[in-house]
C-alpha positions in Angstrom: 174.1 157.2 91.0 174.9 154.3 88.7 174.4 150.9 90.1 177.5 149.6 91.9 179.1 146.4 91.0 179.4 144.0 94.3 182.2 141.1 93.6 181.0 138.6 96.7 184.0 135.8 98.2 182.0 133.1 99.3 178.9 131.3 98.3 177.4 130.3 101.6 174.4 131.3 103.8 175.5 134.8 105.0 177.0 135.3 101.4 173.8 134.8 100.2 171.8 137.1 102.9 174.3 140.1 102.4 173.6 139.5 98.6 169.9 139.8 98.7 170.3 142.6 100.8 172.5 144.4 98.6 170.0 143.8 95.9 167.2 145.2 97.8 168.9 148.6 97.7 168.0 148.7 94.3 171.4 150.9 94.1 173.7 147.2 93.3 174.0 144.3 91.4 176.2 141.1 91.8 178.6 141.0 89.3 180.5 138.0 90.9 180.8 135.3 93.0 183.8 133.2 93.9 183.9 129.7 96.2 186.4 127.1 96.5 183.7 125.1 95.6 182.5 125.8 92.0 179.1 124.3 91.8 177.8 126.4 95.2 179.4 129.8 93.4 177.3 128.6 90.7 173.9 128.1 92.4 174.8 131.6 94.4 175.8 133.4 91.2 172.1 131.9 90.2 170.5 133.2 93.1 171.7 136.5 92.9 171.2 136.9 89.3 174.5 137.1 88.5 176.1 135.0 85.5 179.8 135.1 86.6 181.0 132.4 89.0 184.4 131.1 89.6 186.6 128.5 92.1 189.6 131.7 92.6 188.7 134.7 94.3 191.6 136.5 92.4 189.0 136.2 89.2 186.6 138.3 91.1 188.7 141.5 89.7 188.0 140.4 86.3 184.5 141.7 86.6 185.9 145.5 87.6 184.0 145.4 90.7 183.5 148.6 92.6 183.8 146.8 96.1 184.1 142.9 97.6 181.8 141.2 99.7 183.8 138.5 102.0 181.7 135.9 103.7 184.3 132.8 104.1 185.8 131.4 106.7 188.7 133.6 108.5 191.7 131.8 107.4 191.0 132.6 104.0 189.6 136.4 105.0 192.5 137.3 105.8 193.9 136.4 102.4 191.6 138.0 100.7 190.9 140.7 102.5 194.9 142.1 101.7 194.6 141.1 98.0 191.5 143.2 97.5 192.7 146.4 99.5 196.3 145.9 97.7 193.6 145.7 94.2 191.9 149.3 95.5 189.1 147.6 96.0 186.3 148.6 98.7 185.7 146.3 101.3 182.8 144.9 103.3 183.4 142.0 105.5 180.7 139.7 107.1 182.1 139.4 110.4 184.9 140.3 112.4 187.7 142.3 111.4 190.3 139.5 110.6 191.1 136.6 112.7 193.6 138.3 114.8 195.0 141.6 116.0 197.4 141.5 113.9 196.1 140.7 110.7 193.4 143.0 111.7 196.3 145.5 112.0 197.8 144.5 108.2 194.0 145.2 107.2 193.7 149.2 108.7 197.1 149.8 107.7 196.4 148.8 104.1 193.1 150.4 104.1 194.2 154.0 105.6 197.6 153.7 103.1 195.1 153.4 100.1 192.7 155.2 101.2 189.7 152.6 100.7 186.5 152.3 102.6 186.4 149.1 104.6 183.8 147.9 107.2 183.6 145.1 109.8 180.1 143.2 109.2 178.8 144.0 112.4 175.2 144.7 111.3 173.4 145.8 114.9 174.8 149.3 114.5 172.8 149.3 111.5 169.2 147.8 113.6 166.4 150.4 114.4 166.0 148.0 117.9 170.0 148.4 119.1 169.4 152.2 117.7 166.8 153.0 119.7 168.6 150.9 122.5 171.6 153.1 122.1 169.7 156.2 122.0 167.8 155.2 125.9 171.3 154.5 127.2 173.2 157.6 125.9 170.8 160.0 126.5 170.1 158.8 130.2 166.5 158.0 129.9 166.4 155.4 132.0 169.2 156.8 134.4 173.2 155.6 134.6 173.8 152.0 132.7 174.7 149.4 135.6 175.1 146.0 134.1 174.1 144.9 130.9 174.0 140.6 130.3 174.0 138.4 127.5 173.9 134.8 126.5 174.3 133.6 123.1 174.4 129.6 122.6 175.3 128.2 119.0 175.7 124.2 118.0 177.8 124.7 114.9 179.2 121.2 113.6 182.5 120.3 115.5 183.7 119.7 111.7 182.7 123.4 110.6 185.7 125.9 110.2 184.0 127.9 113.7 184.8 125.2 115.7 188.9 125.2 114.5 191.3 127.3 116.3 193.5 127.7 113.9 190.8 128.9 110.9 188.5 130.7 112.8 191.3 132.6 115.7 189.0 131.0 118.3 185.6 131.3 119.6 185.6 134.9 121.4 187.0 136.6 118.2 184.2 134.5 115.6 181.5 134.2 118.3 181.3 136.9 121.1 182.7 139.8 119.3 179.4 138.9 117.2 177.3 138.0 119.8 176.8 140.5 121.3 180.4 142.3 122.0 180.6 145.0 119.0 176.9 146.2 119.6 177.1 146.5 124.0 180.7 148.1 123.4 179.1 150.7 120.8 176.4 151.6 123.7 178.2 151.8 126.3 181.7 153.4 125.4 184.9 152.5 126.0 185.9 149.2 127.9 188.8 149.3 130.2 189.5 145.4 131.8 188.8 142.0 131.1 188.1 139.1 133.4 187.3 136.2 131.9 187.0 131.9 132.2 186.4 129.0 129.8 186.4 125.6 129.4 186.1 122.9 126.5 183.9 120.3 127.8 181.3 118.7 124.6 184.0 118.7 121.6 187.8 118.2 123.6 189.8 117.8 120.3 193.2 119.6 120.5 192.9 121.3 117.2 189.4 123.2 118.1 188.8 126.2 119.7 189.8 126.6 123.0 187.4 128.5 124.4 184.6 126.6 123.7 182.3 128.0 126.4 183.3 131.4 127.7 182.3 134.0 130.6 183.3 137.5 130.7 183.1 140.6 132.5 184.1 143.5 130.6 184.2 147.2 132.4 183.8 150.2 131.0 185.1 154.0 131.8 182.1 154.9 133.4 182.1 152.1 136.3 179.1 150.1 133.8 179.7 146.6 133.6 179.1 143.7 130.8 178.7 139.9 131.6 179.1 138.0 128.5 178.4 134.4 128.0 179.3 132.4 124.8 179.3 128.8 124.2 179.1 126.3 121.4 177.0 124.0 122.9 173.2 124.7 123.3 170.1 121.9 123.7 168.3 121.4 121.1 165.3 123.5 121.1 166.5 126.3 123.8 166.7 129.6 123.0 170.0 131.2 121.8 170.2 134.4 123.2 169.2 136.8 125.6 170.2 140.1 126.4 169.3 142.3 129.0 170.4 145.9 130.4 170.0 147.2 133.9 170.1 150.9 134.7 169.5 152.8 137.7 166.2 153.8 136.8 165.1 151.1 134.4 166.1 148.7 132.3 165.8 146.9 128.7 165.2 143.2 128.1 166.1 142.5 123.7 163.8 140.2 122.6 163.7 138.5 118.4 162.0 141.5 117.0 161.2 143.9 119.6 162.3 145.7 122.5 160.8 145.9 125.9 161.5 149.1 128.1 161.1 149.4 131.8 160.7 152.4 133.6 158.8 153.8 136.3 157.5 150.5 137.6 155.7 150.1 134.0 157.1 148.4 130.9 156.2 149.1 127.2 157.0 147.1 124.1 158.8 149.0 121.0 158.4 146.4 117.9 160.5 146.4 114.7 159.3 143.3 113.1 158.0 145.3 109.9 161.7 147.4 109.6 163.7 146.3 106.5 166.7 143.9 107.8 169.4 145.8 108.9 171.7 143.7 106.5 169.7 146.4 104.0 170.3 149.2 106.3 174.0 148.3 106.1 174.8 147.7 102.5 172.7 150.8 101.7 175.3 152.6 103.6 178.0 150.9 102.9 176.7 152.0 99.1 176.7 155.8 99.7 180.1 155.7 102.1 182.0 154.3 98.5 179.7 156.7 96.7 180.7 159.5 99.1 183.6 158.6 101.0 182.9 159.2 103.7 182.4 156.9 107.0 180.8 153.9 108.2 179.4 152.2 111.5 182.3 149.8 111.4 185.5 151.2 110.3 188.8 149.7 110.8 190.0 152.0 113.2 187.1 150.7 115.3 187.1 147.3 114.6 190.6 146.7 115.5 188.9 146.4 119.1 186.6 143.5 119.0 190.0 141.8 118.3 191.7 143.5 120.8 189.0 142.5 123.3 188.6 138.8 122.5 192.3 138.6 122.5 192.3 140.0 126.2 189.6 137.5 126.7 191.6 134.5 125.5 194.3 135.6 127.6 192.5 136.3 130.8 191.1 132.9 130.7 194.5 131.1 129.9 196.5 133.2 132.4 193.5 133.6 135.3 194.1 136.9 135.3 192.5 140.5 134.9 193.9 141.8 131.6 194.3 146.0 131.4 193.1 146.2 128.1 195.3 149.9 127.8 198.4 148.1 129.0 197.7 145.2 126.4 196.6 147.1 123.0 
């Protein structure tokens, strides 16, 4: 298999992490990077050994990529994301979907019409710890999944496009569906209500998002439940996250690089700190999928929920209500 040529949109952190990784594969190279901001798709175009670099994303086709990497902010996704489907282009992008159901919508419809692979950046479905994690819970090891809990606190600058309503589509969509909503959903199965509150209470601008802290409880088909907290704010210095799963004859605590199981009354340790990143693990398949054609972790077809679900979200916390997530998709 010939190395494939990866056009990247955006020049920033993740832009640069998804690049390496694609690299690593030994199976790509960077033919391209694009930023509104020339001199950082320079210094990224550097990085990545790449000589092309441009300030339009539309010059990205110039290179006859095989496939775009998106890694911008979601008001410009969204753009992009249409231009390079409607240019037959395969698609990976870094994080949700779109910003919105139904740009997320324009985005499958697009993708199934020209027949193009196209996955969400959701990269946990591609980590041997939330594999293994997924394995326990499916298979019943540790009995029927009761609860599973997370917490994730960020501190991204209230100037920074996460913290705008308008160019991110709010904090559940950029945030929770991240953190850890796409991965629990993918273990558990198929959610069926939302119940949600929030409040804006460090950054109270009209203009950013409005869920700027956010609980959640999400149920699923099979009576399991998920408590989600996100939040924008976080002391300096505390941890970010923390995820735990209770079953009805064990449970799982996530830690950074490892995994600890409890069962029996005794708990044992499953680390992964020596696995290759699973930003590698994703891009190598993401690789053979527009080699093969075939599938991927995070298609379209499934991604179109995380929206759905932080939509139902923003709603149940404006309205105080539980949202039916059947009656509402």
């Amino acid at each position: 298999m010939r190395k494939k040529r990866i056009a990247i949109a955006g020049a920033g952190n993740m832009a640069r992490t998804r690049g390496h990784a694609f690299l690593a594969t030994g199976k790509a190279e960077i033919c391209a990077v694009a930023s509104q901001h020339v001199d950082t798709a320079r210094s990224c175009a550097a990085e990545l050994n790449c000589e092309f670099y441009s300030d339009d994303f539309r010059s990205l086709s110039e290179k006859q990529p095989d496939a775009i990497l998106i890694e911008t902010p979601h008001y410009v996704q969204d753009k992009i994301s249409v231009w390079a489907l409607e240019e037959n282009l395969d698609l990976l992008i870094g994080g949700s979907l779109a910003s919105c159901v139904r740009n997320g919508n324009r985005v499958l419809e697009l993708a199934r019409e020209r027949g193009k692979i196209v996955e969400a950046g959701y990269q946990r479905r591609y980590d041997p710890a939330w594999i293994e994690i997924r394995q326990l819970i499916q298979r019943k090891v540790l009995g029927k999944p009761i609860i599973v809990t997370s917490m994730a606190f960020w501190d991204p600058s209230p100037n920074s496009w996460y913290y705008s309503q308008q160019y991110s589509g709010g904090m559940p969509v950029t945030h929770l569906s991240y953190c850890y909503l796409n991965s629990i959903r993918w273990i558990l199965g198929i959610p069926e209500t939302v119940a949600a509150m929030a409040n804006r209470k460090a950054q109270t601008d009209p203009e950013l998002v409005l869920e700027e802290t956010c609980s959640a409880c999400i149920s699923f088909e099979d009576g399991a439940l998920y408590s989600a907290v996100g939040s924008y704010t976080k002391p300096n210095k505390m941890s970010n996250a923390d995820t735990r799963f209770v079953c009805s004859d064990g449970g799982i605590q996530v830690h950074e690089n490892s995994i600890t199981v409890f069962r029996q009354g005794e708990k044992k340790e499953y680390f992964f700190k020596d696995k290759p990143s699973p930003f590698v693990y994703q891009a190598e398949a993401f690789l053979q999928a527009i080699e093969s054609r075939e599938g991927v972790q995070n298609p379209p077809e499934d991604a179109i929920l995380d929206l759905k679900i932080a939509a139902a979200i923003s709603l149940s916390a404006q309205k105080n209500q539980t949202v039916h997530l059947h009656d509402n998709c």
